[in-house]
C-alpha positions in Angstrom: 112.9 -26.5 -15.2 109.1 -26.4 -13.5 108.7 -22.7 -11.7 106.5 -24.9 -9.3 105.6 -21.3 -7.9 104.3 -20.1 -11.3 103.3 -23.2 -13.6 100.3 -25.3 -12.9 101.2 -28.6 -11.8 99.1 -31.9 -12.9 99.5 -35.9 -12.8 101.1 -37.1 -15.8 97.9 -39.3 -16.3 95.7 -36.1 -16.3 98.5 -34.5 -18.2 97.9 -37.6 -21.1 94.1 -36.8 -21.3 94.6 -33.0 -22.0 96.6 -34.1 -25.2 96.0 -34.5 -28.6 95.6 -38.5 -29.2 95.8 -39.0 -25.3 98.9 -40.9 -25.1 98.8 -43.5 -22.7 100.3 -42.4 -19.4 103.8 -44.8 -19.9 104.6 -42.9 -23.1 104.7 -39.1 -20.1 106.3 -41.5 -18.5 108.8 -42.6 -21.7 109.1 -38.9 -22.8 109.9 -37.5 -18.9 112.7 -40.5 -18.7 114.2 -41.2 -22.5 113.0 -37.7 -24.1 112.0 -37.5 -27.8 114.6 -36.0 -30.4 116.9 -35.4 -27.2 113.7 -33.1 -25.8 112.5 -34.5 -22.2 109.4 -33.5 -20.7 110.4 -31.7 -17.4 108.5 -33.3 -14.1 109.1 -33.4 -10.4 108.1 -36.1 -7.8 105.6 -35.1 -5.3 104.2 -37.5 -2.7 105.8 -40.2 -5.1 103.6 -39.4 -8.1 105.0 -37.6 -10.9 103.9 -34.2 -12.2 104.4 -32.0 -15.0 102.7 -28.3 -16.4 101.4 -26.9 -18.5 103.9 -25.0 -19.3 106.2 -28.1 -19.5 103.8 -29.5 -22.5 103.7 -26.4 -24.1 108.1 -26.5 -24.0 108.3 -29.6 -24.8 105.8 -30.1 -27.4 107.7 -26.8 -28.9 111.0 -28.3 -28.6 110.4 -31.7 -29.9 108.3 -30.2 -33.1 111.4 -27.5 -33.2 114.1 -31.1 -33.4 112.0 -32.2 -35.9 111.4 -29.5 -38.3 115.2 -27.9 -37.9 113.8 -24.6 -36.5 114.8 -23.0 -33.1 112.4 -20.7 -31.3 112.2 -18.6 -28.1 111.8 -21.3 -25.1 108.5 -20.0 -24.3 106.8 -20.4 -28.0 103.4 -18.2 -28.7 102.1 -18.8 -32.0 103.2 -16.7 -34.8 101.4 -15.1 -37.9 102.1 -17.7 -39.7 101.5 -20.9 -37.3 99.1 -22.7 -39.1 95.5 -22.0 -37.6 95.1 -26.3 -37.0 97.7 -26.2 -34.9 96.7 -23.0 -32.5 93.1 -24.3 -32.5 94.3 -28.1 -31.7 96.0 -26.4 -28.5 93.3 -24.2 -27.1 91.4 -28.1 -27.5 94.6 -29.6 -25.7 94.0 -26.5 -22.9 97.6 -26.1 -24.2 98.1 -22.6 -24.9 
């Protein structure tokens, strides 16, 4: 759930562009409605536009690549000793981490 006292809160649009591949804004919108691997990307509804964090990304993207790969972590991920250094370097690029 969004701490909307304590996470940053963005467009889903401006939420696509921070992401690696900038996913078109219907696929926030897919992932915050379907879900991926049974993982849906948390938003709320303000002024009728939707919203997510960045902490949201950072759970979801940690969540979905945890359904995939068969491992379960903390729900608030940091990167370990042995994340691979592409993937820590790909989310400072995101603004991710």
């Amino acid at each position: 759930m969004i701490d909307m006292d304590r996470e940053t809160l963005m467009p889903l649009a401006a939420a696509a562009r921070r992401l690696p591949g900038r996913p078109h804004v219907s696929t926030m919108h897919r992932w915050r409605q379907r879900g991926i691997r049974g993982v849906q990307l948390e938003a709320v509804l303000v002024g009728g536009v939707w919203h997510t964090s960045r902490e949201a990304l950072r759970r979801f993207i940690a969540a979905t690549t945890a359904a995939a790969t068969g491992r379960h972590g903390p729900s608030d991920p940091r990167p370990t000793p042995s994340t691979p250094r592409h993937v820590t370097d790909e989310l400072d690029r995101a603004g991710i981490r």
